[in-house]
Backbone as JSON, one array per atom type, in Angstrom:
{
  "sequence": "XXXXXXXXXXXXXXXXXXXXXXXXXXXXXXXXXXXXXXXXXXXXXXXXXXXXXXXXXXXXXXXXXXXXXXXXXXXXXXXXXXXXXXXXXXXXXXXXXXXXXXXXXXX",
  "N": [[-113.07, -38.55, -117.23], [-114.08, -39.92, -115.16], [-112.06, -41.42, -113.83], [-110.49, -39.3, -113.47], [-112.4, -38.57, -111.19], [-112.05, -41.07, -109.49], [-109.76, -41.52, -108.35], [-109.93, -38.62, -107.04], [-111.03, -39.23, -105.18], [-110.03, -41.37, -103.9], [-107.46, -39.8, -103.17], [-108.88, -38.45, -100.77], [-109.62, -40.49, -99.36], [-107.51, -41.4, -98.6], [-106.34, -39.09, -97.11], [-108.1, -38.58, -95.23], [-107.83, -40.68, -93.88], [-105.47, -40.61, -92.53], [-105.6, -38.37, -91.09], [-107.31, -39.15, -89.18], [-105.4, -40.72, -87.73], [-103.57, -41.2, -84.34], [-101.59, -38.78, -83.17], [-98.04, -39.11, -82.74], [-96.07, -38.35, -79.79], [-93.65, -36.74, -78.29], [-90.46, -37.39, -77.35], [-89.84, -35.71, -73.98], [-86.66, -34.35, -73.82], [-86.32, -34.73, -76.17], [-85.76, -32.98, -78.38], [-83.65, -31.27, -77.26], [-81.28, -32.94, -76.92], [-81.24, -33.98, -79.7], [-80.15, -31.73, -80.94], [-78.09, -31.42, -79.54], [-76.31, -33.2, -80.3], [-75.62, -33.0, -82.7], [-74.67, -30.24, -82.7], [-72.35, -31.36, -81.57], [-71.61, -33.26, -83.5], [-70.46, -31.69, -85.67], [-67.57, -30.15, -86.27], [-65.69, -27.47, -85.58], [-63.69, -25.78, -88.32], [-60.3, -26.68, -88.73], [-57.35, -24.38, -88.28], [-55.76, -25.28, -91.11], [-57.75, -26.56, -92.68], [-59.54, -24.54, -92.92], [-58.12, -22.41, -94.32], [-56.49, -23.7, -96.72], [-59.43, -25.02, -97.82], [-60.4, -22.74, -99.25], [-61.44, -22.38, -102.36], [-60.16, -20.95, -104.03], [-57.59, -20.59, -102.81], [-56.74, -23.09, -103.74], [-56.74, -23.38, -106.35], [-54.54, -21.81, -106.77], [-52.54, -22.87, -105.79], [-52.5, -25.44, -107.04], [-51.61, -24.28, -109.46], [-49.45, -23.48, -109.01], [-48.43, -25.65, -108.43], [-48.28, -27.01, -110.73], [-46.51, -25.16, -112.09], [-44.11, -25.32, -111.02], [-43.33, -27.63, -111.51], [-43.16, -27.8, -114.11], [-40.99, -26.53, -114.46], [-39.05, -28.07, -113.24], [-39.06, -30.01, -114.81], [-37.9, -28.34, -117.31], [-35.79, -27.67, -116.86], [-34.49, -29.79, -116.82], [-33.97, -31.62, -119.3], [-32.92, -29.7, -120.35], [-30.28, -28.54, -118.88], [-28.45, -25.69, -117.6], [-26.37, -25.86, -117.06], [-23.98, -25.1, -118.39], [-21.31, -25.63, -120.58], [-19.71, -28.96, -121.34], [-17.14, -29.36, -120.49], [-17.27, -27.4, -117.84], [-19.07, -29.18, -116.92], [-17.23, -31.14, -115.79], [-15.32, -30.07, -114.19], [-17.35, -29.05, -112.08], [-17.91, -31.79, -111.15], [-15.47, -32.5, -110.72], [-14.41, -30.93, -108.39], [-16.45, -31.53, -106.58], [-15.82, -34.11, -105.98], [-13.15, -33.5, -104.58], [-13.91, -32.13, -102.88], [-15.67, -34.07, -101.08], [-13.11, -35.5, -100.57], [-13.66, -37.7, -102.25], [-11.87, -39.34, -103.34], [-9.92, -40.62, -102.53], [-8.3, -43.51, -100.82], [-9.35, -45.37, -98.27], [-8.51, -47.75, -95.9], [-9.42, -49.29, -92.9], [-8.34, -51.85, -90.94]],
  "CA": [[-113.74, -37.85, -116.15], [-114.52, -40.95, -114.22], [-110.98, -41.63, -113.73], [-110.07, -38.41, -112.23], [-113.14, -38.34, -109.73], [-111.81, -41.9, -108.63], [-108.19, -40.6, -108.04], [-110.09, -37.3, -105.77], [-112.2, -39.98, -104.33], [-109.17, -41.92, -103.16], [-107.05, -39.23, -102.18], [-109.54, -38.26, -99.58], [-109.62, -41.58, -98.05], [-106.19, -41.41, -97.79], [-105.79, -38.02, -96.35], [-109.25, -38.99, -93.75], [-107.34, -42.1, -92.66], [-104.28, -40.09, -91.91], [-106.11, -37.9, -89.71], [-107.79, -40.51, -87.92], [-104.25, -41.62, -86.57], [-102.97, -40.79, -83.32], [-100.2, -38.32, -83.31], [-97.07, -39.74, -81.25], [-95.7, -37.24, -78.67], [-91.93, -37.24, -78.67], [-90.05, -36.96, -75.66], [-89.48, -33.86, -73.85], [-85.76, -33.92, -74.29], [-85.71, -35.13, -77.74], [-85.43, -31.97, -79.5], [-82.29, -30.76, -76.47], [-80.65, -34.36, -76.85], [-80.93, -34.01, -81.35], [-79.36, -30.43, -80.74], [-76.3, -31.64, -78.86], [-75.74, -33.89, -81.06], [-75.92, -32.14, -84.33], [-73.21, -29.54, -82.74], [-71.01, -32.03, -81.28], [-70.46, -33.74, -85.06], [-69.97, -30.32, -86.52], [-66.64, -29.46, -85.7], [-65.38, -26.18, -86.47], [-62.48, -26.04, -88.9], [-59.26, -26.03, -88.33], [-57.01, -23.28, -89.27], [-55.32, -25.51, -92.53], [-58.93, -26.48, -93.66], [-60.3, -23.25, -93.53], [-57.17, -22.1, -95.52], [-57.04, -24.91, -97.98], [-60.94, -25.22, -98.06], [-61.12, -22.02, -100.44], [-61.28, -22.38, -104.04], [-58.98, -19.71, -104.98], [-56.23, -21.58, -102.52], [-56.29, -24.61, -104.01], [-56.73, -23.28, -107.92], [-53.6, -21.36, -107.13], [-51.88, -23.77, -105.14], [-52.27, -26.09, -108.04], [-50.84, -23.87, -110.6], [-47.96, -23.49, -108.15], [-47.37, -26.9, -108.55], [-47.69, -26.88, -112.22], [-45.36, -24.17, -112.32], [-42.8, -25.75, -110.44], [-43.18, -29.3, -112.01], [-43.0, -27.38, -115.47], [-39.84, -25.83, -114.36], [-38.42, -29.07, -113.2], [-39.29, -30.9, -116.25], [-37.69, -28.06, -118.35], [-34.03, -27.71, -115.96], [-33.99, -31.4, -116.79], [-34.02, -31.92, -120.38], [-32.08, -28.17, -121.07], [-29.92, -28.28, -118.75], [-27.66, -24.54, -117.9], [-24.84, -25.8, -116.33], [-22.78, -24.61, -119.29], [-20.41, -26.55, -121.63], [-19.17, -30.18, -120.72], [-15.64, -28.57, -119.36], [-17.32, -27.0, -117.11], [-19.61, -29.93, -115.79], [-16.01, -31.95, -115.38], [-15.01, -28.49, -113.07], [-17.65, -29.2, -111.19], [-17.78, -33.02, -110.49], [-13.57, -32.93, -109.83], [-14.39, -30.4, -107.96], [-17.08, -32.23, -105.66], [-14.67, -35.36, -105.78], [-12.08, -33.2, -103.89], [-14.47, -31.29, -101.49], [-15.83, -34.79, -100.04], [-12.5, -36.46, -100.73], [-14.1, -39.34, -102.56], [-10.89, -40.3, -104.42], [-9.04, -40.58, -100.92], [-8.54, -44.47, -100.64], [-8.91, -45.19, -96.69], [-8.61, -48.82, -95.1], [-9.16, -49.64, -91.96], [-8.64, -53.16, -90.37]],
  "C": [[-113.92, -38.75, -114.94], [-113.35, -41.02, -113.51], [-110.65, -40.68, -112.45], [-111.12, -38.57, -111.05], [-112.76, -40.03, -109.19], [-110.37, -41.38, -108.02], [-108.77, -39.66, -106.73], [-110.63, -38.45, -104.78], [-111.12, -40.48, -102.81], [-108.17, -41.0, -102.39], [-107.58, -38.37, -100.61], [-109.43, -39.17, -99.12], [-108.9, -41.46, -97.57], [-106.22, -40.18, -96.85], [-107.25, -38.3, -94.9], [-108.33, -39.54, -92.84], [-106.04, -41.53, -91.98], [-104.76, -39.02, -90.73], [-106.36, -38.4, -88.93], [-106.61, -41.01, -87.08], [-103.84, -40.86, -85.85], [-101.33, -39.77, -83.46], [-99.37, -38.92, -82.05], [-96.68, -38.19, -80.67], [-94.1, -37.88, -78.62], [-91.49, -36.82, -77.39], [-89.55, -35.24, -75.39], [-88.19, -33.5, -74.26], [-85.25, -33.86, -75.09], [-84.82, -34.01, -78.62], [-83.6, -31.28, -78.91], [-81.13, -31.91, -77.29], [-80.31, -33.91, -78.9], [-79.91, -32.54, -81.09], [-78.32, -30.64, -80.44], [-75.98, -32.36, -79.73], [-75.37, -33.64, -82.11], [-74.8, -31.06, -83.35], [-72.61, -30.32, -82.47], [-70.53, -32.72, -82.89], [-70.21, -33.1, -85.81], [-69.01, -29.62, -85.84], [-66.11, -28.21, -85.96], [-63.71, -26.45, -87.22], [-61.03, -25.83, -88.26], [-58.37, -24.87, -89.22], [-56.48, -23.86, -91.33], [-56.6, -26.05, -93.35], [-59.66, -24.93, -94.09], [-59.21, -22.35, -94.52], [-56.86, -22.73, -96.75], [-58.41, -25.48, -97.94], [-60.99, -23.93, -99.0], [-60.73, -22.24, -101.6], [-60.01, -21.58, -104.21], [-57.91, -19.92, -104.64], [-55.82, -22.5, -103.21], [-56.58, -24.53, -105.49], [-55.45, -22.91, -108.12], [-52.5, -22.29, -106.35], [-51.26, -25.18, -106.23], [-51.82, -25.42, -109.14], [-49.29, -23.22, -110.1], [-47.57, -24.68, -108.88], [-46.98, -27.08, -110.04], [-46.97, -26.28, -112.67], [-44.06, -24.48, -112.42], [-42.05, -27.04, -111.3], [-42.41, -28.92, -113.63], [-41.61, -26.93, -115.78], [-38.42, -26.79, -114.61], [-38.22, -29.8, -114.59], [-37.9, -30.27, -117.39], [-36.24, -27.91, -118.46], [-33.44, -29.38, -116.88], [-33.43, -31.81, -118.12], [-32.92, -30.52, -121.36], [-31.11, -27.98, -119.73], [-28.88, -26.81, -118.17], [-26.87, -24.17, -116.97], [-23.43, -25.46, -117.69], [-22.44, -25.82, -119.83], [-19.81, -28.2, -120.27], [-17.75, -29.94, -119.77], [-16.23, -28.08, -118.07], [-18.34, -27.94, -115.97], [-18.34, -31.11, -115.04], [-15.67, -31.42, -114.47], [-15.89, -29.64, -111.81], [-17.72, -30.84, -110.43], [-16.44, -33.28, -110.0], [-13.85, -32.11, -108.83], [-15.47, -31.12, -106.29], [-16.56, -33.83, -105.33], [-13.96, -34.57, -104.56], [-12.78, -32.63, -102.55], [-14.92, -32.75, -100.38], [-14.63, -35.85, -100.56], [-13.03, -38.28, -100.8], [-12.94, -39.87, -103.19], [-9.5, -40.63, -103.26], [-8.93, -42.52, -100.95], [-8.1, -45.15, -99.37], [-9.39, -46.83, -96.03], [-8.27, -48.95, -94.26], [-9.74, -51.17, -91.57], [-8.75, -53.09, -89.15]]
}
């Protein structure tokens, strides 16, 4: 019991002594001057943030990529360029179109 009525005791002093102090006065243009300032570092978005700033862009944006990556991955390892004859086709075939088997010296 004692306890608490020292505790009330003290928070009255405190809250007295805080009255007792002088309030400061802030300048007149303070509040104009904080205002400009506070919009000028809030820029408004641009159009590719406010388009990649929503969730639902950038959940599906990322399962784009996983899509794609998944795709890549799966071309890579499987292949469906057909039988080996036919990947020979195509590399003689890109030999002859940029005549790489052409043998051209110039001195």
């Amino acid at each position: 019991m004692n306890h608490l009525r020292d505790i009330e005791q003290e928070v009255e002093r405190t809250l007295q002594l805080a009255d007792s102090l002088d309030k400061k006065k802030a300048d007149p243009y303070f509040y104009t001057r904080l205002k400009a300032r506070m919009d000028h570092a809030v820029a408004p978005p641009s159009w590719w943030g406010a388009l990649f700033g929503k969730p639902q862009v950038k959940l599906a944006s990322l399962g784009l990529i996983v899509v794609v990556n998944a795709i890549t991955i799966y071309n890579t390892f499987h292949p469906s360029m057909g039988s080996e004859d036919s990947r020979s086709e195509q590399i003689e075939t890109l030999i002859s179109d940029y005549q790489l088997n052409i043998e051209t010296y110039t001195y």
